[in-house]
C-alpha positions as CSV (number, residue, x, y, z in Angstrom):
1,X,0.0,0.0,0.0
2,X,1.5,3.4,-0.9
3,X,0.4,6.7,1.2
4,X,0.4,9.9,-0.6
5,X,2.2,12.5,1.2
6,X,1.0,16.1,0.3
7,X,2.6,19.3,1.1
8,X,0.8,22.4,1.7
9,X,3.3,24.8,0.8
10,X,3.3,29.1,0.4
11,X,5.8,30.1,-2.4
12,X,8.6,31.6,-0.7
13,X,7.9,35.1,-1.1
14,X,8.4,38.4,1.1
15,X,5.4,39.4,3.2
16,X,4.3,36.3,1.7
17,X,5.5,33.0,3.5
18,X,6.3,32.9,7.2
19,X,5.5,36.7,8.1
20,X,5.2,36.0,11.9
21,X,9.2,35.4,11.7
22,X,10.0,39.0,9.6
23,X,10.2,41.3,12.4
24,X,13.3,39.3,13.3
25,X,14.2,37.8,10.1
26,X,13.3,40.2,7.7
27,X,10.5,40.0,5.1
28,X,13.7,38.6,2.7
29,X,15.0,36.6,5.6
30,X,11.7,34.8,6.4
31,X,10.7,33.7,2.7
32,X,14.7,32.7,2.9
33,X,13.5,30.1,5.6
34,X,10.3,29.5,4.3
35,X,12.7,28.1,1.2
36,X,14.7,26.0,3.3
37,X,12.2,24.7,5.0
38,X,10.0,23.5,2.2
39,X,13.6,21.8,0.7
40,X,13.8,19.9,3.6
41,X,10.5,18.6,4.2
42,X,10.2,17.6,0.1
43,X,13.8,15.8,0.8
44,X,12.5,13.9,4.2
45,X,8.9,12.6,1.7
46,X,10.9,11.4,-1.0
47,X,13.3,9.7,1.1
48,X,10.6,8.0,3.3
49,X,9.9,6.3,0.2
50,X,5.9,5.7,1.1
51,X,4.5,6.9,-2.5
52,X,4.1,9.8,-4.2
53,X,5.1,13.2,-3.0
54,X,2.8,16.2,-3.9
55,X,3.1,20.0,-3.7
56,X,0.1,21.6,-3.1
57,X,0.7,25.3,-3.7
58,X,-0.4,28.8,-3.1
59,X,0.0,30.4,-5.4
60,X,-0.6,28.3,-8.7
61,X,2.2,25.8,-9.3
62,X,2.9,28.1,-12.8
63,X,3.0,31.8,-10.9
64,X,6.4,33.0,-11.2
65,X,7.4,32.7,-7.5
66,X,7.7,29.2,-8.1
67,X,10.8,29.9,-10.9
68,X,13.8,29.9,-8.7
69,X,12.5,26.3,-7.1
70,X,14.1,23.2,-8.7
71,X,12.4,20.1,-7.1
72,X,13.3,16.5,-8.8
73,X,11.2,15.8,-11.8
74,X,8.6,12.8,-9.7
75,X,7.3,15.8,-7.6
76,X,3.6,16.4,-8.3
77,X,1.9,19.8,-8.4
78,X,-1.6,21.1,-7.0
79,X,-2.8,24.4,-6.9
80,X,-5.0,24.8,-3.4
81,X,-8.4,25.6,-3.6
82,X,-10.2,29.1,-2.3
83,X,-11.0,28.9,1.4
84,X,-9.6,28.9,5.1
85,X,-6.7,26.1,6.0
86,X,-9.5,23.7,6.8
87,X,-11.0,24.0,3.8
88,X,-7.9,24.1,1.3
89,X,-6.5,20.7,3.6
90,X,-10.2,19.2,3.3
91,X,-9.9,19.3,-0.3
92,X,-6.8,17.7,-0.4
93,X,-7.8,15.2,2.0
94,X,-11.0,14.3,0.2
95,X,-9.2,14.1,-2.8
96,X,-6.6,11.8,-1.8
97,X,-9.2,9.7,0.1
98,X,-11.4,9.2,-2.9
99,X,-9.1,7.3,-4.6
100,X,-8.8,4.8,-2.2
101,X,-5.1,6.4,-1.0
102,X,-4.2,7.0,2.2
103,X,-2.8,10.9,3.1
104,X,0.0,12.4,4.8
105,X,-1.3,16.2,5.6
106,X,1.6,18.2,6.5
107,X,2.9,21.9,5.9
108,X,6.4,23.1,6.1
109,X,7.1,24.3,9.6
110,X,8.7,21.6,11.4
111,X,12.2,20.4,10.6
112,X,11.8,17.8,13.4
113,X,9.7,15.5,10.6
114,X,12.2,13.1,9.3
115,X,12.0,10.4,6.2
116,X,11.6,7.9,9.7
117,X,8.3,10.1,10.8
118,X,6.8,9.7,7.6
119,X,7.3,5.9,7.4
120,X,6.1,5.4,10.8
121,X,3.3,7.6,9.9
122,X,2.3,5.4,6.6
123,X,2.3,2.0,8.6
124,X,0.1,3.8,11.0
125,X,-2.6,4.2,9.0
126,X,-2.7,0.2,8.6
127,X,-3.7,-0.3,11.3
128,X,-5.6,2.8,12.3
129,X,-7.5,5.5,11.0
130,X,-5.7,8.3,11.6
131,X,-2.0,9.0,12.8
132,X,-1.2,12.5,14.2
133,X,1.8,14.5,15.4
134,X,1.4,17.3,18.1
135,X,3.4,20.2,18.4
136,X,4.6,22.2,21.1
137,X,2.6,24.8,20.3
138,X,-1.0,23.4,20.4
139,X,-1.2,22.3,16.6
140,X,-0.1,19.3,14.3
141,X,3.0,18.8,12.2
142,X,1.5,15.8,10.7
143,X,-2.2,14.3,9.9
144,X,-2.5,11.3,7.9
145,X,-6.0,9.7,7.4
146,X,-7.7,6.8,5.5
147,X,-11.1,8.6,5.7
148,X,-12.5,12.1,5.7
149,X,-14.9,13.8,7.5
150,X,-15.2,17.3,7.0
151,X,-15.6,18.3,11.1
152,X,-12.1,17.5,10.9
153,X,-11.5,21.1,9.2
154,X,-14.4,23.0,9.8
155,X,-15.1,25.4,12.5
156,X,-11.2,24.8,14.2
157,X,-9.2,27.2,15.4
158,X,-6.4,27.3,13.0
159,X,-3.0,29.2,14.4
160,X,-4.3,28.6,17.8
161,X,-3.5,27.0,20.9
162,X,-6.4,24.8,20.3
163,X,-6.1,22.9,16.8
164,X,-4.6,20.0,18.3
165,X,-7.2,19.5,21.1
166,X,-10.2,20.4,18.7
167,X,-9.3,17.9,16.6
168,X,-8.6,15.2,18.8
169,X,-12.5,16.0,20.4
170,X,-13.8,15.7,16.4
171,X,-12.0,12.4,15.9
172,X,-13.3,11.5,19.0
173,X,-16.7,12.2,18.0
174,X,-16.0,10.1,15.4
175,X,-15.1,7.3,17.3
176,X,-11.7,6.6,15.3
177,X,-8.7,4.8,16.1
178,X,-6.2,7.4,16.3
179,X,-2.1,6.7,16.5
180,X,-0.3,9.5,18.1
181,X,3.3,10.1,17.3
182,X,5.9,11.8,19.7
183,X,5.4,15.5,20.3
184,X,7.0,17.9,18.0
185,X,8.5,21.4,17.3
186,X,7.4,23.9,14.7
187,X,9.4,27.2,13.4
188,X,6.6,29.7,13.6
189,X,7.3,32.3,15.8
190,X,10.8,34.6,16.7
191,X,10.7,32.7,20.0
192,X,11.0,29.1,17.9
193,X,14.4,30.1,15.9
194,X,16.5,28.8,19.0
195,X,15.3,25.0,18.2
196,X,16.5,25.5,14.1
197,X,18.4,22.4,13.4
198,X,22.0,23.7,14.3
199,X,23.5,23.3,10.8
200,X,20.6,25.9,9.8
201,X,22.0,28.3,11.6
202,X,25.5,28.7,10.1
């Protein structure tokens, strides 16, 4: 069984992509991290090996902010739909689900996710229905689901404190088997930069 990994990913542009870090990055400095950090969570799906890899953008996969990105030629492309997070991940999500694939939700924030997390996170879902990892910060680094409901997305407090717990009630709801993987860090505020892989920060 292969498990689709998709990436929701901003282009890397100025005022653009990871704005919460450019009063101490700069605008240029952020999108410069927003860059890296897209590399290296494309880099950790291809090398889990688990099935296809997909990008799914904001902007358009064709807008020019794309141009300076070189990703290997098996990477797919998505444009994300109009909508909140929860209803550009749904889409994805039902998407994925539809054709009978397993998904592996995840954005570009957290340089903890590993090639290892996403295997672990694909045999997950054979034996559950959903596999999840926390962050420090109240979200998710990771959801991967065989099914979709849309209370998953709708009505949650994204960028909150709250996402992970809101979810965790809905799946509850649902009465679905849930795997939780270790908690996690994400890059998404000044405070965060300390815990940058060290190498990063040469």
């Amino acid at each position: 069984m292969t498990t689709r990994i998709a990436i929701m990913a901003k282009a890397p542009i100025p005022g653009f992509a990871k704005t919460r870090l450019s009063l101490t990055l700069g605008a240029h400095g952020a999108a410069q991290l927003a860059a890296r950090m897209l590399r290296h969570t494309v880099e950790a799906a291809l090398s889990a090996d688990v099935g296809p890899v997909e990008i799914c953008a904001s902007p358009a996969p064709d807008h020019d902010a794309w141009s300076d990105m070189v990703f290997p030629r098996e990477i797919l492309w998505s444009e994300q739909c109009a909508g909140d997070l929860g209803a550009r991940m749904a889409s994805v999500v039902e998407r994925a689900v539809a054709r009978m694939e397993p998904v592996l939700l995840v954005g570009t924030d957290c340089p903890d996710l590993d090639a290892i997390h996403f295997q672990k996170a694909s045999a997950a879902l054979c034996a559950h229905d959903v596999v999840i990892a926390p962050v420090v910060d109240g979200g998710y680094a990771l959801l991967g689901l065989n099914r979709f409901h849309p209370s998953l997305f709708e009505n949650i407090d994204w960028s909150t404190e709250r996402v992970f717990t809101q979810t965790l009630s809905r799946l509850r709801a649902l009465d679905w088997s849930v795997r939780r993987l270790p908690m996690m860090r994400d890059i998404d505020m000044p405070m965060d930069l300390q815990y940058l892989p060290s190498a990063w920060k040469s």
